[in-house]
N, C-alpha and C positions, 0 to 999 in steps of 0.2 A: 266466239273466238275462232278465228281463221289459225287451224290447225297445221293445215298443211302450206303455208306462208308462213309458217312462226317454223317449221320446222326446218324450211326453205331457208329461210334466212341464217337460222342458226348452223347449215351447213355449210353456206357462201361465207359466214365468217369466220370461219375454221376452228367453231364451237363446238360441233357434231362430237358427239360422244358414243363412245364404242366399248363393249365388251371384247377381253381375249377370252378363251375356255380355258384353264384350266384343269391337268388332265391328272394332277398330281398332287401330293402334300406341300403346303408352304414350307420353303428351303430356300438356301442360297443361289441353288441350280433348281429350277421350274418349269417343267415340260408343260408346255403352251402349245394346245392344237398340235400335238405332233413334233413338237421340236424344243430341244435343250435352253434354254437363255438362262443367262448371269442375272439374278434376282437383284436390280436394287430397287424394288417397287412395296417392297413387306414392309407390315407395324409390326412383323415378329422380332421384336427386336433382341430378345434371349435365345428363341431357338428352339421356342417350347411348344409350336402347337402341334410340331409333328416329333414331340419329344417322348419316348418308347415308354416311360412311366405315368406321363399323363395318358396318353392313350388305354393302358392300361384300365388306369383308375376310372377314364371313364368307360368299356367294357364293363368292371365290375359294376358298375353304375346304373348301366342300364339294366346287367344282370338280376340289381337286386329290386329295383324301382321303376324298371319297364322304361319305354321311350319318352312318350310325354306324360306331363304334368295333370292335364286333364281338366283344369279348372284354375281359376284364380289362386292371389295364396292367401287370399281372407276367406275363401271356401275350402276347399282340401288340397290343392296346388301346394301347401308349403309342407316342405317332408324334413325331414330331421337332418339330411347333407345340405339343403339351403338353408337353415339355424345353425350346421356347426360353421356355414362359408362364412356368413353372416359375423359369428363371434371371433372368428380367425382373423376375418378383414378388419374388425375394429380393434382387435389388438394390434395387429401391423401400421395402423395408420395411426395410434394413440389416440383412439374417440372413445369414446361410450358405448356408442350403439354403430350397428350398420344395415342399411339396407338395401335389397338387391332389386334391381330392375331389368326388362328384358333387355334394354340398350340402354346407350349414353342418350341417346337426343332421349330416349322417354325419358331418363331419368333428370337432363335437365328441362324439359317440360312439367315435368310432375312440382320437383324445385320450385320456378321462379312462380309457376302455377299456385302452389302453395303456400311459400312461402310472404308471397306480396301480395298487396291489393290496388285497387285501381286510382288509393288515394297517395298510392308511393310513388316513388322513385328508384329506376335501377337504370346505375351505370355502369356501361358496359365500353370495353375495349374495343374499336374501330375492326380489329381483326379478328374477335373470336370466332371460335368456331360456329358456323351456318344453324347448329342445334340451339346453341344458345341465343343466337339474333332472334331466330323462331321462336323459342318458348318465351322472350322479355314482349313480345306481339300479341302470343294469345295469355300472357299473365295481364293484361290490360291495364298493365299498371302505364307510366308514364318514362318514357325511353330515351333518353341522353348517352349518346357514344360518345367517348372522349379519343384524341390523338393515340396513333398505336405506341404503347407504353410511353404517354407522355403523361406524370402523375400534375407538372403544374396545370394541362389544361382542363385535366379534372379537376382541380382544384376550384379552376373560374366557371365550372358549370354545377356545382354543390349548391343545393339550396337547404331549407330548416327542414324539409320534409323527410320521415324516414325512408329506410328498403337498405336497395345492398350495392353492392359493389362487386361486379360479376366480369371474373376475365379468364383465360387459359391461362395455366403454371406454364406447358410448354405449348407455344404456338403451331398447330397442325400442317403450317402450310410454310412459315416461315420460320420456325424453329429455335428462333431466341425464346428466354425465357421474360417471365413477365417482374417489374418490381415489387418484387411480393410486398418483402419488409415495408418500404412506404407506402406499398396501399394497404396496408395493417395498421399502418400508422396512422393516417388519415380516417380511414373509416372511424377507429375507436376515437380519433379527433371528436367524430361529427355522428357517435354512434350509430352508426350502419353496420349490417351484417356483412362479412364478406366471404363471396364464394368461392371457389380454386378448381377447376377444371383440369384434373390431374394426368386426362387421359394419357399424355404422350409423355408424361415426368413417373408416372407411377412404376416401378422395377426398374427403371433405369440412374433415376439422379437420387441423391443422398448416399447416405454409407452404407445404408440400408437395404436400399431401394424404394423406400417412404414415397419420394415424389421432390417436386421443388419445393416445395411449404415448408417439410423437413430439412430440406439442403441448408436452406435460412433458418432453421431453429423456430418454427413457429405450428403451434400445434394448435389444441380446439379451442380456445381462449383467444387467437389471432386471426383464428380461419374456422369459424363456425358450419360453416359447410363448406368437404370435399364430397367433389366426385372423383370416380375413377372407375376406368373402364377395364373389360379382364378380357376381351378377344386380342389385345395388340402385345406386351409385355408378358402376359400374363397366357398369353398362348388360348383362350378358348371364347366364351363366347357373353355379351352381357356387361353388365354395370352394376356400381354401386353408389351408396350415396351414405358418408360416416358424419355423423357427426354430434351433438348432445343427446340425452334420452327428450330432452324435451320438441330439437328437431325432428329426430325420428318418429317420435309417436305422433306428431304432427303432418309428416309424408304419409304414415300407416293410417290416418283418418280424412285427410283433406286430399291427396295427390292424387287425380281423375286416373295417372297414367301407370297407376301403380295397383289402383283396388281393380279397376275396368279391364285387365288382361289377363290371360294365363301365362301362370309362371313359367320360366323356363324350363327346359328339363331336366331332373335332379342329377342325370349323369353331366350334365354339362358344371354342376356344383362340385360333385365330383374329382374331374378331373380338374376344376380351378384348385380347389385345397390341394392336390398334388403339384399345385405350379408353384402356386403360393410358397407351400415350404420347399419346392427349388430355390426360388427368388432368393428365400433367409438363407438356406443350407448353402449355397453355392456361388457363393461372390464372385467367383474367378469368371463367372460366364460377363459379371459386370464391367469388370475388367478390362475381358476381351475386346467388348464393344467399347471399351473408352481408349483403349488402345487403337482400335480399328480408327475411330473419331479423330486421334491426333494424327495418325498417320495421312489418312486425305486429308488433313489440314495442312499437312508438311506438304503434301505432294499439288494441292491447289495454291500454295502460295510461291513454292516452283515454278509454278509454269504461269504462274500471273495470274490464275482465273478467281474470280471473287466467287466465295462459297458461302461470305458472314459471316465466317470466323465463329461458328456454332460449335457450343461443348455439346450440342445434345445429336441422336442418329438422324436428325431431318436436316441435310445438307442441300438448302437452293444455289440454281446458278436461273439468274433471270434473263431476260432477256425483252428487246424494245420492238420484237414484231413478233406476233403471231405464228406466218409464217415461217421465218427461221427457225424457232423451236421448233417447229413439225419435222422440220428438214432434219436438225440435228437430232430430234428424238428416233426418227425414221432409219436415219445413219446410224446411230447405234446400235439398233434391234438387226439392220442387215449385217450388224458384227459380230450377233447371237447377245447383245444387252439389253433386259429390260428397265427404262426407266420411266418414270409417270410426265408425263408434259401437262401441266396445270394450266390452266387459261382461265383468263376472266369469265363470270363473275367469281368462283372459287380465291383466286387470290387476283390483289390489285395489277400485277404484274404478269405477263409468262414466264415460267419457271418451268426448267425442268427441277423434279425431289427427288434426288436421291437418298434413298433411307438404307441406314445402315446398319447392320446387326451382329452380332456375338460370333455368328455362325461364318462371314466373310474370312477369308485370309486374305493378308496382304497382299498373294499373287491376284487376287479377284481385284481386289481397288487398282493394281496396277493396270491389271487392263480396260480397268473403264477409264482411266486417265488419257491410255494411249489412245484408246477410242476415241475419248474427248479432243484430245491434242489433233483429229484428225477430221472429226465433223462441227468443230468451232468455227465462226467465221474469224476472219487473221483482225477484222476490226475492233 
């Protein structure tokens, strides 16, 4: 492979992907390389990774169990703060069991890995997330995407054969959410497992904070496997995967991506149980963010800009070139705003994401409006 021609090219099409530094804790305000910016580029979307309790808990964490883990957690990796995360996280999500993995992509790797075989079938949403497209490839099972949340044209791609039915609850990059209820409905039609990619619904949607699964009333009898991830809502670092004792103990003996690593650090377990009962204790932080949500909805339908009209914090505004996003993204950061400019192949569209969290005030979305209002094109 011609390395440096692939990289060429990827920079002439205004692909080129860059790191900022980072000089500070994730916040609403983000000192980047030496300067202030208006964060709307966080999955923090509670407030919690730089929240003075979790921090806390995890200090005591490392205090009592050192930094790392050491070993897998089917060797001595698993310490008594990842079994009590573990029993916390399935009682919050109403499963059985739960199990924790280093990340989301392992842990839906480990999933589709184990769960299916090469004589299945899994259908998968046109727009899930990049982790899950990859694990339905190396589960070498047999790979149907259907319309992004189009259940009739799943319905014309369903054959007799088993497996699952695998999509995000809230979309990472477009931010609606997915039809749960009818693809609950369908699956159990044509018994298939189906899976719920909770990452970006889990603290945020329900009454709870549950995820979208819950928001529709559908728990482990509906949605036999959730994931859910703990670095975005949940303020720290890792994933889980809840769901019957007999999925569980099936990831704990078959899931390559779960026995083959070392576990995370136990202070990073830690300080998740301390987010965790934020999440239950303190609704008002949910609140805030659904508050902050209606308010840039009030303030994008103002000024005409289409945003999706999203209940959830990942608010796109797309756009038909390339170029223009960079401009208007570039424009904004010279206004001291950080916001993500997406480009294909990540989503179908360019998009700036603006993501929104707990920790915003009003006065913040005002000024990314005004900002907006001023590096939009007028067409």
């Amino acid at each position: 492979m011609d390395l440096p021609a692939r990289l060429a090219e990827q920079q002439a099409g205004g692909l080129a992907r860059r790191r900022c530094i980072v000089e500070g804790p994730q916040q609403s305000h983000l000192l980047v390389e030496g300067r202030e910016l208006l964060n709307f580029s966080s999955n923090d979307y509670l407030g919690l990774a730089n929240d003075p309790s979790v921090k806390q808990a995890f200090i005591e964490g490392a205090n009592q169990y050192g930094v790392g883990a050491g070993a897998a957690h089917l060797i001595t990796g698993h310490t008594r703060a990842h079994h009590e995360l573990e029993e916390a996280l399935a009682a919050f999500t109403g499963r059985d069991r739960a199990l924790l993995f280093s990340t989301g992509y392992m842990a839906n790797v480990g999933v589709l890995s184990a769960l299916t075989s090469r004589h299945e079938v899994i259908y998968q949403d046109k727009l899930n997330h990049a982790s899950l497209i990859d694990a339905g490839i190396l589960s070498r099972a047999d790979i149907r995407r259907y319309q992004h949340v189009d259940v009739d044209n799943l319905k014309r791609l369903l054959d007799e054969r088993q497996g699952m039915v695998v999509t995000d609850g809230v979309f990472s990059m477009e931010g609606d959410i997915a039809p749960l209820k009818d693809l609950a409905g369908l699956a159990r039609q044509h018994d298939l497992m189906l899976m719920v990619d909770e990452a970006h619904g889990l603290g945020v949607l329900g009454e709870s904070g549950q995820g979208s699964a819950s928001m529709v009333g559908l728990g482990q009898a509906e949605v036999p496997v959730l994931m859910g991830t703990l670095g975005k809502a949940l303020g720290t670092y890792g994933a889980f995967v809840a769901g019957s004792d007999t999925v569980i103990e099936s990831l704990i003996q078959f899931a390559r991506s779960y026995i083959y690593t070392t576990a995370p650090p136990a202070a990073i377990a830690c300080a998740t149980l301390a987010g965790l009962q934020i999440v239950q204790n303190e609704p008002q932080r949910r609140e805030r963010l659904r508050a902050n949500i209606r308010y840039f909805q009030q303030l994008a339908n103002e000024l005409g800009i289409d945003a999706g009209n999203n209940q959830t914090p990942i608010q796109p505004i797309k756009f038909s070139e390339i170029d223009t996003l960079m401009k208007v993204r570039q424009g904004l950061e010279s206004k001291g705003i950080l916001v993500s400019a997406i480009r294909p192949p990540t989503a179908p569209e360019p998009m700036l994401r603006i993501t929104l969290t707990s920790e915003h005030q009003h006065q913040d979305i005002d000024r990314l409006f005004a900002a907006l209002n001023q590096e939009l094109p007028n067409d």
